[in-house]
N, C-alpha and C positions, 0 to 999 in steps of 0.2 A: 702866360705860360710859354717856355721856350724849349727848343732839343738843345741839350748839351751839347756840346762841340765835342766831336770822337767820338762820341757816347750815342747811336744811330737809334731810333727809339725809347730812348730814355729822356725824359721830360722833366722838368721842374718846372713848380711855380713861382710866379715873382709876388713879392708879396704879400707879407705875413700879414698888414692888416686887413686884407682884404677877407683872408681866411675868418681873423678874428671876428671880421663881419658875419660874413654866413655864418660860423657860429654861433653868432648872437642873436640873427633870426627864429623868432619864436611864435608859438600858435598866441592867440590870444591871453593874457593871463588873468582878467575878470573871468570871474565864473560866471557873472551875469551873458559875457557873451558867448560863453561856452553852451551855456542852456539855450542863449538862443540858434545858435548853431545845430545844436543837438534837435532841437524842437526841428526847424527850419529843414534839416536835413530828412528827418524820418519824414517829415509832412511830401517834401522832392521825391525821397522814394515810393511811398505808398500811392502817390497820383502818379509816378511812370509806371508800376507795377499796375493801377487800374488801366492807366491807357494803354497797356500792352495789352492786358487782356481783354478790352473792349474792343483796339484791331484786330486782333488776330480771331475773337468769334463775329467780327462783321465780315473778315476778309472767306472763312468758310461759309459762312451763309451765303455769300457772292458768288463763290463755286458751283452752287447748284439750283445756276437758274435753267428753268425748262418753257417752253412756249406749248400750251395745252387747250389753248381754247379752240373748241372745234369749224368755227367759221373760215378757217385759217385751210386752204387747201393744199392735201401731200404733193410731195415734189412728183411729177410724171411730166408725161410726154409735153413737153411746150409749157409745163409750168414754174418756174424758176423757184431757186427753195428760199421761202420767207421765212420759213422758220428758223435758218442757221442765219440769215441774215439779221432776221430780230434780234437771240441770241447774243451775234456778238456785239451788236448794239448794247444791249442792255448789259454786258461785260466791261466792253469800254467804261459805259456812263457809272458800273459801280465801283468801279476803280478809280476816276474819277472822283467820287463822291468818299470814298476811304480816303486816297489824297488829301481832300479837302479838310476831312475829320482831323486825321493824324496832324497836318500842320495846325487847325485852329485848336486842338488840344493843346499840342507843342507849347502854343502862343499864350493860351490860358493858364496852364503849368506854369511857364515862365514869369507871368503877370502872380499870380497866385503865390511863387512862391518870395518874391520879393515882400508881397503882404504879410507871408509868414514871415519872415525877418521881425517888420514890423511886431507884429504880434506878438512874435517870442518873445523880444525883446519886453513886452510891455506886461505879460506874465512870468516870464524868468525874474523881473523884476518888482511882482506882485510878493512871488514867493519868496525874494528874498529878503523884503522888505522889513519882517521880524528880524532876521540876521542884522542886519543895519543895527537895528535898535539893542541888539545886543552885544553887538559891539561898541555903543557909542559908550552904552552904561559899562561895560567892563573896561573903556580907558577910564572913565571917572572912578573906578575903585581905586585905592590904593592901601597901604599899609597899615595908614591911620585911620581908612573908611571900610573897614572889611564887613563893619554890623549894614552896609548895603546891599538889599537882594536884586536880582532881577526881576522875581515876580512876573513872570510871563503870564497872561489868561488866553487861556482861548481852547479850544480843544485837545482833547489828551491826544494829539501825534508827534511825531519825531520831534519837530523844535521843541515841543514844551517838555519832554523827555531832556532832551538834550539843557533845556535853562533850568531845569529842576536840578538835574545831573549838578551843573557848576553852583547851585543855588548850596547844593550839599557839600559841595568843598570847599565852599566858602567859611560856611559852619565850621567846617573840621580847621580850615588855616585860621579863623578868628581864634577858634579853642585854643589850637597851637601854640600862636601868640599870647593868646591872655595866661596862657598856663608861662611862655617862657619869659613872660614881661613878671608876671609872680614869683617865679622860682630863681631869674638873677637877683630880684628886691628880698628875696627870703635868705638867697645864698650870702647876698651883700652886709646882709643885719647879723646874721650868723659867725661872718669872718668882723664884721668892726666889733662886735660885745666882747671878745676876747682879748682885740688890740687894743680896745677903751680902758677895760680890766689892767693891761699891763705899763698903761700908760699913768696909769691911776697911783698903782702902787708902786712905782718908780718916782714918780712927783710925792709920793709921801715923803717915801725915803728919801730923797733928796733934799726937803722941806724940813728934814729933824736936824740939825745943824751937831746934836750930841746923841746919834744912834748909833747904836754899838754892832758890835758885831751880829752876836745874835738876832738883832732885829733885821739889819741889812742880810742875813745868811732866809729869816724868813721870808723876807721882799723878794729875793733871787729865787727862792722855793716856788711862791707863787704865782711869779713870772715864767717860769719851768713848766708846774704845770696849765698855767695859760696857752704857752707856745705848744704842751702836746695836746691839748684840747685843738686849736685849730690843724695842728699837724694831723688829726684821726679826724679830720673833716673833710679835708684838703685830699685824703687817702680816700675816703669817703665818697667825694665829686669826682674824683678820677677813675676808681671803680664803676659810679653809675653811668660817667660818658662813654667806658669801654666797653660796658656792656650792652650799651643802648645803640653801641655802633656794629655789633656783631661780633662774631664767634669764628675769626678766620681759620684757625686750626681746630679738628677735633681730635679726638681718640676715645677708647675704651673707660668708660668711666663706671664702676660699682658705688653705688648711695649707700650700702650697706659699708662699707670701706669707711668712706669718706664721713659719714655719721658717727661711726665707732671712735673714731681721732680726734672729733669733735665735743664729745660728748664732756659736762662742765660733773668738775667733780664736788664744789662744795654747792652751798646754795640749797634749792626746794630742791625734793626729793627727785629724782629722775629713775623711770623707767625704759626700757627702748628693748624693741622687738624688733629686729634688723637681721632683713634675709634679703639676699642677692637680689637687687636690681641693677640690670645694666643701662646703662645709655652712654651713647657717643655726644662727647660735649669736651670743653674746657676744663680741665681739672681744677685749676684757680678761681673759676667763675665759681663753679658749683662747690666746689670747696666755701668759698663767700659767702653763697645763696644758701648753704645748709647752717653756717654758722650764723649767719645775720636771725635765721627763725628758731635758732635753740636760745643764742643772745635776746632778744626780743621776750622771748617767751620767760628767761628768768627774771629778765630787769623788769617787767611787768608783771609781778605775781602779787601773791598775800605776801606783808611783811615775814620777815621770818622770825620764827616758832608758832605763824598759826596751820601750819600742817599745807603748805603750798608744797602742789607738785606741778613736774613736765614729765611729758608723755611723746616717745621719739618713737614712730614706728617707718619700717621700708620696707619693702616689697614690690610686686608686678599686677597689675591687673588688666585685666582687657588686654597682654602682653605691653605692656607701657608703664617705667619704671615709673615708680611714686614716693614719695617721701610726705610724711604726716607728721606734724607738730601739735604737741594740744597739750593745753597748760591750764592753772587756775589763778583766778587773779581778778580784779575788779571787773563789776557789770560792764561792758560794751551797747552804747544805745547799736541794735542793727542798725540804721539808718548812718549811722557812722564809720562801720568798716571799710567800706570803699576809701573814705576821707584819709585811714590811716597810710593806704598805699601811695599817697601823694607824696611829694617831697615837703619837707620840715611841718608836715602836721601830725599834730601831737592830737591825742584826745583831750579835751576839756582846754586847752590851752594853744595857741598858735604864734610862731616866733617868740615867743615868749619861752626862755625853758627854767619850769620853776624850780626843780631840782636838778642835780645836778647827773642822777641816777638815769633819766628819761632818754639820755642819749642826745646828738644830732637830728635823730627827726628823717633818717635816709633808710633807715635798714629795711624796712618793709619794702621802700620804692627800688632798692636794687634789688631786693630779690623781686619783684612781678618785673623790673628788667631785664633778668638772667634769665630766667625763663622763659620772657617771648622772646631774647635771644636764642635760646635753643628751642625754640618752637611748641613749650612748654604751655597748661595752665596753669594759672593758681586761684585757686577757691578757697576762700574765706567765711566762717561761719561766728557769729558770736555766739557763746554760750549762755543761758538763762543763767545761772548759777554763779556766772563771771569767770570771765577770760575767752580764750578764741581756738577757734579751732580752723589751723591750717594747712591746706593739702595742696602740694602741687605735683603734678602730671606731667612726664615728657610724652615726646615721641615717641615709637618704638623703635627700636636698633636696629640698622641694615644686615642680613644676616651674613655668620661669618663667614669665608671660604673653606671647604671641604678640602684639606689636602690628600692628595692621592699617593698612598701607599702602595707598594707589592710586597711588605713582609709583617705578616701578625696584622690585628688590628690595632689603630689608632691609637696612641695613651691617652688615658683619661685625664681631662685638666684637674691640678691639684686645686685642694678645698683653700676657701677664702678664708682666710684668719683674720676675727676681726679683736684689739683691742680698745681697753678703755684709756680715752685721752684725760 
């Protein structure tokens, strides 16, 4: 560090690594030394704090010494006073003897607290000793070894909390995986039966050396709808990844609306009781999420002309908009409902789609997508009688701002119109 030239009081350093240096000075970064610091430190204070207060009530006790034994003659005429002479004798020697305390304390502390180092050191490193082992086993996890636990024993405190805690998302990232190593091997089988399909009937056609028109005009048909079958699958996966990745914009959205536009005009009978539910959400989402459970609901019914109906009702309950689906159509084992909301499982059948009526196998899993996108449930019930019965729940709506007038009151908002799609 030098003074500028001209510049009388003002200094610069020379030397930026130096700087870099002492910035790079740090306290210990093992946390084993940190506890033995910790330990080591409170152990220094709590013995200065005793030996402070073991000098200072020896040094008052010292104060009030007296000379009382009566052999001892008062000070008069020709007898000199022994007793201020004892006194300060016995002063001296206990000052003296404090002295001596206070340093051999001193010396003890000091000695003591080196051994506490030690020590901490050797319990700081008792307890961390689990830690160790949980870290060696959490490098040996990996991607392909996630079915490995921790398995900690020992008493229910903090660490085994703590290996249980990782023990449990480990669970959830195996599932993760096993679900997303399933559903690209479901997605992949999905998209090649169609390209096989069209590769099939293209090598027909090609292989007839005297096919006419018409046969080549049927080949391109069925190539056509090949390509829209993967095209409404392809629409299909990119709906459930936007929806699974959230809901960045909302706005004002009525179920009651959005179901009306929906609703399928040929097919089982439909009913729908649709009253004003709001919720703030994605109009395209939910739009999706209402049409995938009326869709669903007709493709899965009784053939028709044995008297299959749907059953669309909306409304609010508990103030939390709701939308209800419920149809008739073949027995559902309970134990199976959940399975449906997976991606490409089908009841009675998996990857496999034996008609052609059964869909891709996605509609049920974007809608329970769209709905924990908007923070929504959905509750499924089978029916004894066949078919299913399903409800899903949003949130409730933030409420709306009250604008502030000075002339008449308010207008009342105009009625919802709803029509038939």
């Amino acid at each position: 560090m030098s003074e500028r030239p001209g510049l009388p009081g003002v200094w610069r350093i020379r030397g930026r690594k130096s700087m870099r240096r002492l910035r790079g000075i740090r306290g210990p970064q093992s946390i084993r030394w940190r506890l033995t610091l910790v330990y080591s430190g409170l152990f220094v204070v709590a013995g200065a704090v005793l030996l402070a207060l073991t000098y200072t009530l020896m040094s008052e006790r010292g104060g009030q010494v007296s000379v009382t034994r009566p052999d001892v003659p008062a000070p008069g005429a020709g007898v000199p006073d022994v007793r201020g002479y004892v006194r300060e004798q016995l002063v001296a020697q206990r000052s003296d003897q404090l002295h001596q305390l206070f340093v051999e304390s001193g010396v003890a502390l000091g000695v003591m607290a080196l051994a506490s180092l030690l020590l901490g050191w050797l319990v700081a490193g008792r307890v961390l000793a689990p830690l160790r082992s949980m870290t060696g086993a959490v490098r040996r996890i990996s991607a392909d070894a996630l079915h490995r636990r921790l398995a900690v024993a020992g008493p229910a405190d903090e660490l085994k909390d703590l290996a249980d805690t990782f023990d449990d998302l480990l669970a959830r990232l195996e599932g993760a995986f096993e679900a997303q190593r399933r559903f690209v091997a479901n997605a992949s089988h999905e998209l090649r039966t169609p390209l096989t399909l069209q590769q099939a009937v293209i090598d027909v056609a090609l292989a007839d050396p005297g096919a006419g028109v018409e046969a080549l005009r049927s080949a391109c048909l069925r190539v056509r709808a090949a390509g829209q079958e993967q095209e409404r699958l392809i629409e299909a996966l990119l709906t459930l990844a936007l929806s699974q990745r959230g809901v960045p914009e909302r706005e004002f959205v009525d179920l009651s609306v959005v179901a009306a536009e929906l609703l399928p005009d040929g097919g089982p009978r439909v009913s729908a009781e649709l009253a004003p539910a709001a919720l703030v959400g994605d109009p395209q989402l939910i739009g999706r999420l209402v049409s995938n459970l009326v869709e669903n609901a007709v493709r899965h019914n009784v053939p028709s002309g044995e008297g299959g109906w749907v059953s669309v009702w909306t409304g609010v309950v508990d103030g939390r908009a709701s939308l209800r689906v419920v149809n008739s159509g073949p027995v559902v084992p309970s134990d199976q409902v959940g399975v449906l909301f997976e991606p490409f499982r089908r009841l009675g059948v998996e990857r496999v789609r034996a008609r052609a009526r059964e869909g891709s196998g996605l509609g049920l899993s974007i809608v329970a997508a769209i709905a924990a996108a908007h923070g929504g449930v959905v509750e499924a019930r089978a029916r004894g009688e066949g078919g299913l019965w399903v409800e899903v729940v949003f949130p409730p709506p933030p409420p709306l701002p009250i604008p502030v007038t000075t002339r008449g009151p308010a207008p009342e908002p105009p009625l919802l119109k709803r029509r038939r799609g």
